[in-house]
N, C-alpha and C positions, 0 to 999 in steps of 0.2 A: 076619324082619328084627329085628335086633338092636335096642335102646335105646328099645324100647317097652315100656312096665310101665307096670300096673295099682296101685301103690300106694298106700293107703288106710287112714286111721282112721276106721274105724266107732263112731260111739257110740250104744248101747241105753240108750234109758229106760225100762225096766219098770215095771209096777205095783208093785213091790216095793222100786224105788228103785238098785236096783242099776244101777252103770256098765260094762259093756265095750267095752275100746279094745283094736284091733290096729291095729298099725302093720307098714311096709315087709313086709307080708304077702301074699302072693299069695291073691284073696279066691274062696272055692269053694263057697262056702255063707252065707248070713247067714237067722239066725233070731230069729226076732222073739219064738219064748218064748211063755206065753201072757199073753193081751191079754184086759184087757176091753173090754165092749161101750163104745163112744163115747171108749174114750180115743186119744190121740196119740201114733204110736211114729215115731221120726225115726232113719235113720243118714245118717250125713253121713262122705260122699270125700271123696280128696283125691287129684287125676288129674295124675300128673307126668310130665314128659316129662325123661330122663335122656340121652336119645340124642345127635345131631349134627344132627338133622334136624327141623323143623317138621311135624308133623301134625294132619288131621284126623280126625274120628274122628263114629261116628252111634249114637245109646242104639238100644235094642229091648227091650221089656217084653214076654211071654209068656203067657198064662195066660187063663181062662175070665173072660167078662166080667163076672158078677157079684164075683171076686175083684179084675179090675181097677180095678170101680169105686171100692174100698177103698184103694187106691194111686194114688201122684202123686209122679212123678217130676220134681227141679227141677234143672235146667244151664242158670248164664245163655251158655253160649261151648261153641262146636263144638271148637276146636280150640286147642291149646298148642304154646307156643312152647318153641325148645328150652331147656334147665334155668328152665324155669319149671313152674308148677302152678297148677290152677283145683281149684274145691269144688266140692261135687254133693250132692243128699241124695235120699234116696228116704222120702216119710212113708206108714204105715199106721195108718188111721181106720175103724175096723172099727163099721160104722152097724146089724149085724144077725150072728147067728151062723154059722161060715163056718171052714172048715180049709182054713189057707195051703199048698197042698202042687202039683204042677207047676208052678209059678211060677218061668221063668227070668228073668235079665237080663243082656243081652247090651251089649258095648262094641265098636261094629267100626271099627278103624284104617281110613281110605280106603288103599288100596295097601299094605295091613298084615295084622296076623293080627286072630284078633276073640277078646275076654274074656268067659266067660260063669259066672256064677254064679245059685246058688239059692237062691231063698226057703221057709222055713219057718215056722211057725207056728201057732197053735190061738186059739179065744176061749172065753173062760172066764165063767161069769156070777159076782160076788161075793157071798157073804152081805149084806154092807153094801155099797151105793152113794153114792160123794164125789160132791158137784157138780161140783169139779174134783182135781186129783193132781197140779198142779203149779200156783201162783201166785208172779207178779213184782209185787211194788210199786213197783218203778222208784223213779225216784232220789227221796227222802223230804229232806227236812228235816232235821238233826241235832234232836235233842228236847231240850227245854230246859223246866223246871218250867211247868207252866200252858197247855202247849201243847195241842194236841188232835191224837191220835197218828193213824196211819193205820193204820184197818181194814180187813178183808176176813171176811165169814161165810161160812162151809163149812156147806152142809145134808147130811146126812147121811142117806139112807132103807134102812129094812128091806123087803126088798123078797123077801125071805122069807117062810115060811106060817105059820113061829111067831115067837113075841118072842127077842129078841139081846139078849148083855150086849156094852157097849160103854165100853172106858177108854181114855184118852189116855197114852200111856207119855212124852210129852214133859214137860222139866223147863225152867219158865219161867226166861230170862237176859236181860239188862240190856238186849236191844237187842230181843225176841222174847215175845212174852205170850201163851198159848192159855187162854183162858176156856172149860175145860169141865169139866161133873161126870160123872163115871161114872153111868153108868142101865144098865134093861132097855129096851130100843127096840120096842113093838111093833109086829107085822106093819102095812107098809103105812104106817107112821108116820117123820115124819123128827124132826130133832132137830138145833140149831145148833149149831157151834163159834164163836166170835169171836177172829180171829187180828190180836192187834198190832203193829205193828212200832216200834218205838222205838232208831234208829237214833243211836247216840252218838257215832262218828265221821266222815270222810267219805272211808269203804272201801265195798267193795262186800258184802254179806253174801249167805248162803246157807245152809240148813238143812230140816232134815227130822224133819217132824210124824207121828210114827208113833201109829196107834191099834190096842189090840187086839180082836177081835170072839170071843167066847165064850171067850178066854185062851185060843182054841189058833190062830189066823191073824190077820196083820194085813195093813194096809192103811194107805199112805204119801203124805205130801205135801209134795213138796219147794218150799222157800219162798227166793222171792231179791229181795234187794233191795240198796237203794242210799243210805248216808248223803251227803247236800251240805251244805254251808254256805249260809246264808239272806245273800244278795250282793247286797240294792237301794240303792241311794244315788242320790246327785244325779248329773246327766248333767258337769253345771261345778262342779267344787269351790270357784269362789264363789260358789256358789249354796247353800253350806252353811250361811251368814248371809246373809238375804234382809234388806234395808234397803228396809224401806218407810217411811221419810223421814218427813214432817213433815207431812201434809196439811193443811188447813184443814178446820173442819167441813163438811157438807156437798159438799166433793169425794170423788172416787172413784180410787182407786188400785190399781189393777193389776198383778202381779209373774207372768210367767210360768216356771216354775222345772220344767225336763224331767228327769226321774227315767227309771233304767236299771235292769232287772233282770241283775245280772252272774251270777246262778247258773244250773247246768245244770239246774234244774229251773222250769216255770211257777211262777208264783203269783200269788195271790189272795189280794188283802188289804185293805185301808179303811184310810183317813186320818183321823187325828183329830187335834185341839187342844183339849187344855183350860186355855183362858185363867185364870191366877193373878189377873185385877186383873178387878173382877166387870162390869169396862165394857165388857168385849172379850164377855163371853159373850154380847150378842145375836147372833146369825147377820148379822144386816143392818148389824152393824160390823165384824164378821171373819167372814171365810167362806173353805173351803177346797174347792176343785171337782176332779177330781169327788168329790160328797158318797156316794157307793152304791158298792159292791163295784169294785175295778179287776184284770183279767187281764192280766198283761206275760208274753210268751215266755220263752220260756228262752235264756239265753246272747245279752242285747240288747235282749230288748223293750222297746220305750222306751214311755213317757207323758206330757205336757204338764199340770203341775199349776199350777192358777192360786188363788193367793191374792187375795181384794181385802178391802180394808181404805177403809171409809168410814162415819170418825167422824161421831159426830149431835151431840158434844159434845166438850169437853176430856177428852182424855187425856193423863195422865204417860204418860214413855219407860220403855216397857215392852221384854223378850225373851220370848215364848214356844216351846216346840218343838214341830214336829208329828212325830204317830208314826205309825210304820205297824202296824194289827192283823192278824196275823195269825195262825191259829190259837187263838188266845186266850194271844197274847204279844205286846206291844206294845216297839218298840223306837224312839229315836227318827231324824228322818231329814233332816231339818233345822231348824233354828231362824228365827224371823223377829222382827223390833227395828223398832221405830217410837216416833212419837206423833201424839196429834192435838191439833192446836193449835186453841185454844179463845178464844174470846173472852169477856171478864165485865168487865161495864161498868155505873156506876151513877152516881145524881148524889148529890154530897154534903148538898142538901138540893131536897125536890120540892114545898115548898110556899113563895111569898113573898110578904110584904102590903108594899105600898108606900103606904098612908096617903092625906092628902088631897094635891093635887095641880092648879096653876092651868092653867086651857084654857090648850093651846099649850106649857104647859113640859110639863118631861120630869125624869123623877129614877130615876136606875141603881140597880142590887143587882150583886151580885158572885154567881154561885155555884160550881161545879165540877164535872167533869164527869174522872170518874175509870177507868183503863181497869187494874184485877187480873187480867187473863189474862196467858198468854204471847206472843200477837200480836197486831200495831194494826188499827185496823180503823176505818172511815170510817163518819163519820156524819150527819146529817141530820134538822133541824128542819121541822114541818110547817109553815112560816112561814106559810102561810094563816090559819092559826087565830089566830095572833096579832093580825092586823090586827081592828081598826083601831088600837086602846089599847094596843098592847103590841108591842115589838119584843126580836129577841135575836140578838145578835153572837158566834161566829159562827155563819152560819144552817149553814153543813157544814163540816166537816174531816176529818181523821185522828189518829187517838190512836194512839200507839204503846205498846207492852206496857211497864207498868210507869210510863206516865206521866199528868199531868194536865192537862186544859185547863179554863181560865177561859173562863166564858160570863159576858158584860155583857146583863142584862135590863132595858129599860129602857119605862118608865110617862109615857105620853105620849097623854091621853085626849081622842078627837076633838071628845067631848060633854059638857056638864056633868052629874052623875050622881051620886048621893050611892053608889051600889053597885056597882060594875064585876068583874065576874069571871070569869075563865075557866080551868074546868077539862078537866084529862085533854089537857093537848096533848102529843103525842107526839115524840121524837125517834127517829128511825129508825136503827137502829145494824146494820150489815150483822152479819149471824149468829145475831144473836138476837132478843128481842120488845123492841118500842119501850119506851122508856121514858118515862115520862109527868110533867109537872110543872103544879103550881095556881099560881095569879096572882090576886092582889084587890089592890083600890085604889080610891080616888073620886076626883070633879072637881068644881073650884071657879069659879069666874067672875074673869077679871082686870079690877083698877081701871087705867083710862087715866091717863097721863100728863098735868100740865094745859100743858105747853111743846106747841104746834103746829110743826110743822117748814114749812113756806112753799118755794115751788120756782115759778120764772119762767123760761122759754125759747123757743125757736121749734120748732115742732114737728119731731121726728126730729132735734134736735141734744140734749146734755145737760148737766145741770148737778148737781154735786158739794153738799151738806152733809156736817157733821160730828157725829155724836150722841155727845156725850161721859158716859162711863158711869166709875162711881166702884164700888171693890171695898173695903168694908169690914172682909171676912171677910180671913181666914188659909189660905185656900184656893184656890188658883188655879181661875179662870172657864174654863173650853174651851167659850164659847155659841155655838149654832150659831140666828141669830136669822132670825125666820118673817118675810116679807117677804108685806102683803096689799095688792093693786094691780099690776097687770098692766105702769105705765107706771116702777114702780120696782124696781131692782137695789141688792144687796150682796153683799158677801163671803161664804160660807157658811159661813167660821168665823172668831173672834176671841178672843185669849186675853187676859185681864184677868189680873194678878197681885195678889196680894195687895196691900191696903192703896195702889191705883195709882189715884190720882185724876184725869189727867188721858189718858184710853186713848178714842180718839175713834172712831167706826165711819163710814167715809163710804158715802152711800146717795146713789145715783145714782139723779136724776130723767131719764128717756127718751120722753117722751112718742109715741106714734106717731097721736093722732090729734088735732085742735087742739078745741080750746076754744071754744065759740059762746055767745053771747049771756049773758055775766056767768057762767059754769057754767065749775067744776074741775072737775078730777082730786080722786080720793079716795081714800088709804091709809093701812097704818098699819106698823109695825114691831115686831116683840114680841120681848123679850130672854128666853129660858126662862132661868131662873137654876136653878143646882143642888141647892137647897133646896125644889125644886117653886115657888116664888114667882114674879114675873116683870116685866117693864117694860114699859109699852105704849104707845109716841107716835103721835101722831096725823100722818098727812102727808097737805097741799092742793098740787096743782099747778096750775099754767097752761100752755096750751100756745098760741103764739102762730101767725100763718101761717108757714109754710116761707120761706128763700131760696131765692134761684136757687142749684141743685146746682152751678151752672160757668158759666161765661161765657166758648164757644169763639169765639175767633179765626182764620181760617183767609184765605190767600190763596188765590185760585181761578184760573188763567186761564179766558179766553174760549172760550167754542164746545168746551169738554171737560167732560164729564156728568162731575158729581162728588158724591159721597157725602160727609154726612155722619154720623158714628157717635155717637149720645145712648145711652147707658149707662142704663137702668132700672132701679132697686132693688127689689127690692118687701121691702118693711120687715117683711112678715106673714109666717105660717107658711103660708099659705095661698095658693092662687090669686088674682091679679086682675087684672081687667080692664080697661085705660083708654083712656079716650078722649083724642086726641091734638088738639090744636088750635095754629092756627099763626098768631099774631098779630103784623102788623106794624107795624114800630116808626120805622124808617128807609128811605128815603122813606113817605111815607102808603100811596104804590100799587106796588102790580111791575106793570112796564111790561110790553108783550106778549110782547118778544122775551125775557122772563125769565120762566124757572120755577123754584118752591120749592114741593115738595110729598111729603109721607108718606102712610104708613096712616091710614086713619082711629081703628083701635082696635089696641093692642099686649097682648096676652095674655102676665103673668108668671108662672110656678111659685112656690111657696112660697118665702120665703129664697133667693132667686133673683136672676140677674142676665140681664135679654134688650138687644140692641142693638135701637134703632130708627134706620132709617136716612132720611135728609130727600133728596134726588135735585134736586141744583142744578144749573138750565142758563142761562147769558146769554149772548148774542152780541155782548154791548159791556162798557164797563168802570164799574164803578159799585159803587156803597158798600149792600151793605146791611145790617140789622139787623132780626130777628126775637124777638119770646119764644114759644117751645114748649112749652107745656103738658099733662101729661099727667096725667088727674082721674080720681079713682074714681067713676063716677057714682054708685052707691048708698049710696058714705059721704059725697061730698064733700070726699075728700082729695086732696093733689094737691101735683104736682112739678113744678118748671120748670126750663128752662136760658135762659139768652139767647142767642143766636148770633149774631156778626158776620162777612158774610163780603164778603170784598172783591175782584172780579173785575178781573184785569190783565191785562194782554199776553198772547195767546196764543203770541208767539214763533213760530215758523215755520206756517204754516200748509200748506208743502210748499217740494219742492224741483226746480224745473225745469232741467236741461241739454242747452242746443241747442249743435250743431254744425255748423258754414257753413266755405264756401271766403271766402277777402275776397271783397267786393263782389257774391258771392253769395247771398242771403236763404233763409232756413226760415221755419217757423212755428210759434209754441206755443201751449198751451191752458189753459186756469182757468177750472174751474165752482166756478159756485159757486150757492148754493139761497138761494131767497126762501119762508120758513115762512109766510110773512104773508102776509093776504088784500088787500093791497094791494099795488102794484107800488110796486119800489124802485129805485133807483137809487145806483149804485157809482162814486166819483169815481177813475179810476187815477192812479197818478203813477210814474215812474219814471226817474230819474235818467242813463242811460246811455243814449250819443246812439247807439248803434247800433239801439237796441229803439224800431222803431214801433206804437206801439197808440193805440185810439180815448181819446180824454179821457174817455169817461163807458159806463157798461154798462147798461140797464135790462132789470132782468129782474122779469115778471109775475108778479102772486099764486100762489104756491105751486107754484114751478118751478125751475129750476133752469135759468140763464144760463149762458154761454160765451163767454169773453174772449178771441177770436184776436189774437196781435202776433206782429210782423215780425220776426226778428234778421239784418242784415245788416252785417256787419265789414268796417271800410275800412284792419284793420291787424292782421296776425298775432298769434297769441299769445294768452293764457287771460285771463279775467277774469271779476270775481263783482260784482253788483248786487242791487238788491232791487225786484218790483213788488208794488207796496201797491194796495188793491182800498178803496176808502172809501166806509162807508155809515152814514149819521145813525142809521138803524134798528137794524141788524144789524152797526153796529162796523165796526173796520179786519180785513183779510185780508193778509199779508206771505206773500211768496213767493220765495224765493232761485233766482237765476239763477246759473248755472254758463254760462258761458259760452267756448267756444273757435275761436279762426279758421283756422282753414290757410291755406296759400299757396296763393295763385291762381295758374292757370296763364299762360303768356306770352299778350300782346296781340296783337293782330294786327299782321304781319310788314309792314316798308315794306322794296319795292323800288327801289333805284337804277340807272342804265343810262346812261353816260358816255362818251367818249373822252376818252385821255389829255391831260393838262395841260387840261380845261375841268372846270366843275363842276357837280354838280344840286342843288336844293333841293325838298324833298319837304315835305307837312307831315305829323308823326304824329299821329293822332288817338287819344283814350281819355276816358272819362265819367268824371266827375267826380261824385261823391255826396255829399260835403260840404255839411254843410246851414249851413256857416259861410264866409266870405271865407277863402281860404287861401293859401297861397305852395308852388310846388313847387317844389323844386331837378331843375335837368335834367343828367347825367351821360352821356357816355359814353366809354368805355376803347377810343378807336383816331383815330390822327392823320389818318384820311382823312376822318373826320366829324367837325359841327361844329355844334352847336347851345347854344343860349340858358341860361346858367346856372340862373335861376329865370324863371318864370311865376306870374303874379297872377289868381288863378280865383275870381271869382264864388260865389255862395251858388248851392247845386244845385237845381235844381229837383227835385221829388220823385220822377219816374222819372231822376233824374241830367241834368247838360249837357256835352253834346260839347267836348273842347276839345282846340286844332291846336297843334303847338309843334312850328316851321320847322326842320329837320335840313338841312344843307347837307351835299353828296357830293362831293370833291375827292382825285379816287386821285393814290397816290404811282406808283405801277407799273400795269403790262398785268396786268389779271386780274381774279379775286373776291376781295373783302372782306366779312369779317361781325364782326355787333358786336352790342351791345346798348345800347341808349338805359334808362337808369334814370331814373323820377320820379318823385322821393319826394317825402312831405311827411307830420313828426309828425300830422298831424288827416286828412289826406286819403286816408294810404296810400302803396301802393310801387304802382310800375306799372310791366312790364319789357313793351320795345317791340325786338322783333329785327327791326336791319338789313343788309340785304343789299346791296352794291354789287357793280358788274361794270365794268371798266375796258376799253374796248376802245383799241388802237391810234389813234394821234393822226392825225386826216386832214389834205390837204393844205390849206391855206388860201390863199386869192388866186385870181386872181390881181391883185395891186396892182401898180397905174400908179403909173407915176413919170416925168416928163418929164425930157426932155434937160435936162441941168445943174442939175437940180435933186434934192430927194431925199422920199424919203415917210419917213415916220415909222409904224413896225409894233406892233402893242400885243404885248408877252408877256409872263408873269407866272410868278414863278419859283413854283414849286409845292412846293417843300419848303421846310421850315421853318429852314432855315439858310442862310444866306447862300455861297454856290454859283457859283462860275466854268462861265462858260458861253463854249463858243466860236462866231461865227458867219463861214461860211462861205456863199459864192456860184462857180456854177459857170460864170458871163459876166462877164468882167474888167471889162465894160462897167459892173458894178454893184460898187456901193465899200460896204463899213460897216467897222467893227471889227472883229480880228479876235477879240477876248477882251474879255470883261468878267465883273465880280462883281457877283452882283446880289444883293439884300437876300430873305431868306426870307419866303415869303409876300404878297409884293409886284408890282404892276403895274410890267413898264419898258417904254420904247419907244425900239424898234435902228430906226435910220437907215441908212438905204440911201440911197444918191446914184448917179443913173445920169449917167454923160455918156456921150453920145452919139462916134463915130469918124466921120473925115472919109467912110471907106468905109461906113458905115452904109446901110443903104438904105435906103430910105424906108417899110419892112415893120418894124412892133415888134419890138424885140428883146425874146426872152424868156430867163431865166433862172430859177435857184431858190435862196432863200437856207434854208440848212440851221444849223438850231441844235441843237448838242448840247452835252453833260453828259459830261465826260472821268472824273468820278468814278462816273457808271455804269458804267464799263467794268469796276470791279471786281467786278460782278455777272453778268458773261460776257456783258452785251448793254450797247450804247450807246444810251441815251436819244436821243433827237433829234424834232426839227417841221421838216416842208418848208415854206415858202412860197413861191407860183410869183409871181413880178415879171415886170414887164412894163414895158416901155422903149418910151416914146413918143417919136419925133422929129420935131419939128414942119415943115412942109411951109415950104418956101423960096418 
């Protein structure tokens, strides 16, 4: 198969240094020459595939096992791809003596032909034995003066049965050092070479250490190495200048700053700073971590270096660099820039005498208190120690760099004392150690004043004086004047001005507890003056008994619990207690049905205010007046109010609404309660005549009565009253009435029952409830009824009285009528009375005698109310009247009839009928008319 080959550079390293390479050679033999014992011989392939085709391909190594175990064969890859090429090496390590000889090695293509060559070789023992025939130093350091190069010792042994001469034929060069002397080597004996490398550029070097043994064979060491450049710097190039800022003493500042080795070789090196300003050289102010040897990789290794920086003290602004050592050359790698800021604080002077000095006054010094560093810093006075004699302003602040503050100390001695002094007080100044200042002074006794100041009041009110004070000096007064006596107050400062005569200080006398039996109050006032001198007046008070706090007023009504509110001061810092007492003033006594009554004791908090409240109840109306007192029992002090309270009208005491038909009655109710243990009696009254109730209520000791009354309306429609409940004991009770009537229903119905043209009188009856004489008006809307315009009724008796009023029934026509009788009257009411009438047909009437030649007279009565043509008619000639007549409405007439008798007559009554009608009913489709039957008497011959 075409495009398979074996081509190959072989390279031999012998002992002797020599290189052979063959290349695009077809390889048939390779020999390895002779070898000493324990060295390393390598050839190294190179398997190409030239062809069209991918293959693989399988090694095969041949030969007796103790030769093989001298050999190792290395191929990382089976098989090549086409125009590509893999490496291969075969090494031989000859561990014992041994001739390389049937040794093949075979290459066989899968589905190919197979490559086979031979191995040759021999082992050779040397006169002199290297420890090694070839060393790498790998990549080194370019060298630079001071550094510390890289070594390697070569021992050397005779290993021969006699002594060897041994010379180094190398000539030392600028990058390459062999430290040896020429000797004789005895048997069995080794002897060192020391091989330098001092690498100047950054190339790769290579060379060969030849030495000769007895000047007639040598024996080679080929040496390789590697110059780099030393590449560590900071990871962040602003991290080239680390600012570590401005700390304060006593903090601690931190800067983490990551460093990178960028060379292709490790290294190992140490950090240091040597600080120029001799404040940094403590470790525990600057320190550089880590302090012990550090290893970074090659090509990245990185480290985390931490600087901290924690001044004990001021520091100026410093720069130093830190370097990195190594080798024994120090380069630097970065810098760091700070300071520490410092504090430095003193006083301008620490000792001051203030001389003598009157109890109570006070006399100042001025000192200073000054801060020379570069930043402020707070400070603080152990004011303790100054007490009791000595005070100083101010007791803390802040100083800022570069400035000063004025402290006022001031001599103010609690005791009279000829020697006052206090040493070592301290002020506390953050940063540093206290600083300390002395005070002396003595005290004197002040002379009193011979003006008495005098003070008259009622106790817990106050009263004003003026202590007029005169400034002689040239120096304005700022006194701040001591006030002794609990019951007096002043200003706590006053400025007099020079040469000012007439500057008045007013002192407020307050007394809080009174004055018994001829015995003041006692104090005094004392002026300190600014020369340590001082003023001292004397002040007597009186304090007289209290007024009344107020004098409440209040209106009350009746039968409603009312409070009232007394306001407690308590004038002390303290708690207390009082007893509360309630003396009347107006009337002598509270009646029964009245109560006034509190606590007995009201408990105040210090400067405090509590309400006591008093619980007033009366059931009538009346005037009273109390005083309220409320006493400290264990001092005897004591506060009052007066109270006036005046009880009136309770104004509703409810509200009652009944609802009734007229002349219907309800009933309502009012309780009411008797507290007392004796029975009372309730006079009512009530003004509205529909409401009946009892005149009087009695209701028993400690109960509770119930007033029933009547409401019965004799006339539609709303109305309001009022019932009053009255009782001597227990006052009036008012009660509003709401009152409303509806319409009653209709009376009972009167029936009528008639024929036509007669008439009925019926009577209607209805009860009367009027409890007074009254008049009713009688109405009704229909011309067939007829009754009485007014009726005169009686005062009612108390279930009412019956009363009749005569309706007359006279129909116009055949049929039914209905009406309504109304009977009204303003006081007594309305009364509706439905009437019914029923008209029957007019019967016959007669029959009436009438004798021969003579005539009767017939009563009829025209029955409508206008005057009315009537015709009359008879159906026996025999019988004679009119034939027409008008007659008057409403009116009785009487139609004549005359009979005369005919000669033909018989002597048998003649009868007829006279008919009377109404020609103007006919236009109602029916004629009215009346029969009446006559009769004709003829008397006997």
């Amino acid at each position: 198969m075409q495009g398979y080959s074996m081509n190959a550079t072989v390279t031999c390293e012998g002992s002797d240094g020599t290189v052979i390479e063959l290349s695009h050679q077809t390889i048939n033999e390779i020999s390895f020459g002779e070898v000493e014992l324990n060295d390393d011989i390598s050839y190294h392939f190179v398997i190409s595939n030239n062809g069209k085709f991918n293959f693989a391909f399988d090694w095969e190594l041949s030969g007796t096992p103790n030769i093989l175990s001298c050999l190792k064969l290395s191929c990382k890859w089976n098989n090549v791809e086409t125009g590509s090429s893999i490496p291969a090496s075969i090494r031989f390590h000859p561990d014992h003596k041994l001739v390389l000889k049937d040794v093949e090695l075979k290459l066989k293509i899968q589905k190919g032909p197979t490559f086979a060559c031979v191995l040759t070789g021999c082992i050779v023992t040397p006169n002199a034995h290297l420890s090694f025939t070839r060393y790498d130093f790998g990549p080194c350091f370019i060298y630079n003066a001071g550094m510390v190069p890289s070594k390697k010792t070569l021992i050397i042994t005779n290993k021969q049965e006699q002594a060897i001469s041994l010379d180094c034929l190398f000539l030392n060069n600028s990058y390459l050092e062999v430290k040896f002397q020429p000797c004789a080597l005895l048997p069995k004996k080794t002897m060192e070479a020391i091989i330098i490398f001092y690498p100047r550029e950054p190339i790769k070097y290579q060379d060969l250490i030849t030495f000769e043994i007895n000047g007639l064979t040598q024996q080679s060491v080929k040496i390789f190495g590697q110059g780099v450049e030393m590449r560590i710097e900071v990871a962040d190039y602003k991290n080239k200048m680390v600012n570590l800022k401005a700390p304060r003493v006593g903090q601690i500042l931190k800067k983490v700053v990551p460093i990178i080795n960028r060379s292709s070789a490790p290294l190992t090196f140490s950090l240091a700073v040597t600080p120029k300003e001799h404040l940094l050289q403590n470790l525990k102010v600057l320190s550089i971590w880590p302090s012990s040897s550090i290893k970074l990789d090659a090509n990245g290794g990185t480290c985390d270096v931490v600087v901290t920086f924690s001044p004990t003290y001021r520091i100026p602004q410093f720069t130093e660099e830190v370097m990195i050592e190594c080798t024994g050359v120090s380069k630097p790698l970065f810098a760091i820039r700070g300071c520490g800021q410092g504090i430095e604080i003193t006083l301008d002077q620490d000792r001051i005498a203030f001389g003598a000095v009157v109890l109570r006054s006070q006399v100042t010094r001025l000192t200073m208190i000054q801060n020379t560093g570069d930043i402020g810093a707070s400070f603080r006075w152990d004011i303790e120690k100054f007490k009791p004699h000595f005070s100083i302003t101010p007791v803390e602040g802040y100083i800022s760099a570069g400035m000063n503050v004025s402290l006022e100390v001031a001599f103010h001695p609690a005791i009279i004392h000829a020697d006052i002094r206090l040493e070592n007080v301290q002020c506390f100044v953050e940063g540093v150690k206290p600083l300390q200042l002395h005070l002396t002074g003595s005290c004197v006794a002040a002379t009193a004043m011979k003006e008495v100041v005098n003070f008259s009041c009622q106790v817990r009110t106050t009263q004003v004086h003026g202590i007029v004070l005169i400034n002689r000096t040239n120096q304005i007064w700022n006194l701040q004047p001591l006030i002794e006596g609990e019951h007096w107050t002043g200003p706590k400062n006053i400025t007099v001005h020079p040469h000012q005569q007439n500057q008045s200080y007013e002192i407020t006398y307050k007394p809080l507890s009174m004055t018994m039996d001829g015995k003041k109050h006692h104090g005094s006032v004392f002026f300190p003056l600014p020369d340590g001198t001082g003023l001292l007046y004397m002040l007597h008070g009186v304090a007289e008994p209290p007024k009344a706090v107020a004098i409440i007023n209040r209106e009350v009504p009746c039968k409603i619990p009312y409070t009232v509110l007394l306001s407690i001061n308590n004038w002390l810092p303290k708690p207390q207690r009082f007893r509360a007492t309630i003396d009347q003033i107006k009337p002598e006594r509270l009646e029964s049905t009245t109560t006034l009554k509190g606590l007995d004791y009201i408990e105040v908090p210090g400067s405090s205010r509590r309400d006591y409240r008093i619980n007033f109840f009366t059931y009538k109306e009346a005037t009273i007046s109390v005083k309220v007192t409320f006493r400290n029992e264990a001092t005897q002090e004591y506060l009052y109010y007066i109270v006036n309270i005046k009880s009136i009208s309770p104004g509703l005491n409810g509200t009652i609404e009944l609802v009734a038909a007229v002349r219907q009655s309800t009933t309502g109710t009012v309780a009411v309660e008797n507290p007392l243990t004796v029975p009372t009696v309730f006079i009512t009254e009530c003004k509205i005549s529909d409401i009946s109730f009892p005149t009087q209520l009695i209701v028993p000791p400690q109960a509770k009565g119930i007033l029933s009354f009547e409401y019965q309306p004799l006339k539609v429609g709303e109305s309001t009253g009022r019932l009053m409940l009255n009782s001597s004991e227990l006052g009036v009770y008012y009660y509003d009435l709401i009152l409303k009537a509806k319409p009653a229903g209709l009376e009972k119905p009167l029936h009528f029952r008639t024929t036509f043209g007669t008439s009925q009188t019926l009577s209607a009856k209805f009860t009367n409830h009027s409890r007074q004489k009254v008049e009713f008006s009688c109405k009704v809307d229909s011309p067939e009824f007829f009754v009485d315009k007014s009726i005169i009724a009686s005062q009612a008796s108390p279930g009412g009285s019956e009363i009749g009023v005569e309706v007359a029934y006279e129909p116009l026509q055949v049929g039914e009528s209905r009406t309504t009788l109304n009977i009204t009257s303003p006081v007594g009411g309305d009364y509706n009375i439905p009437l019914f009438g029923v008209c029957l047909p007019a019967k016959p009437q007669g029959p009436f005698s009438i004798r021969a030649g003579s005539s009767a007279s017939i009563p009829f009565k025209n029955i409508f109310p206008q005057a009315t043509i009537f015709s009359f008619q008879v159906d026996n000639p025999a019988f004679v009247c009119k034939p027409t007549e008008t007659l008057r409405g409403k009116k009785n007439h009487v139609v004549v009839v005359s009979f005369e008798a005919a000669a033909s007559i018989s002597k048998y009554p003649a009868t007829g009928r006279l008919i009377i009608s109404c020609p103007q009913s006919a236009g109602n489709g029916t004629v009215t008319s009346w029969i009446y039957y006559l009769k004709g008497i003829t008397p006997e011959k």
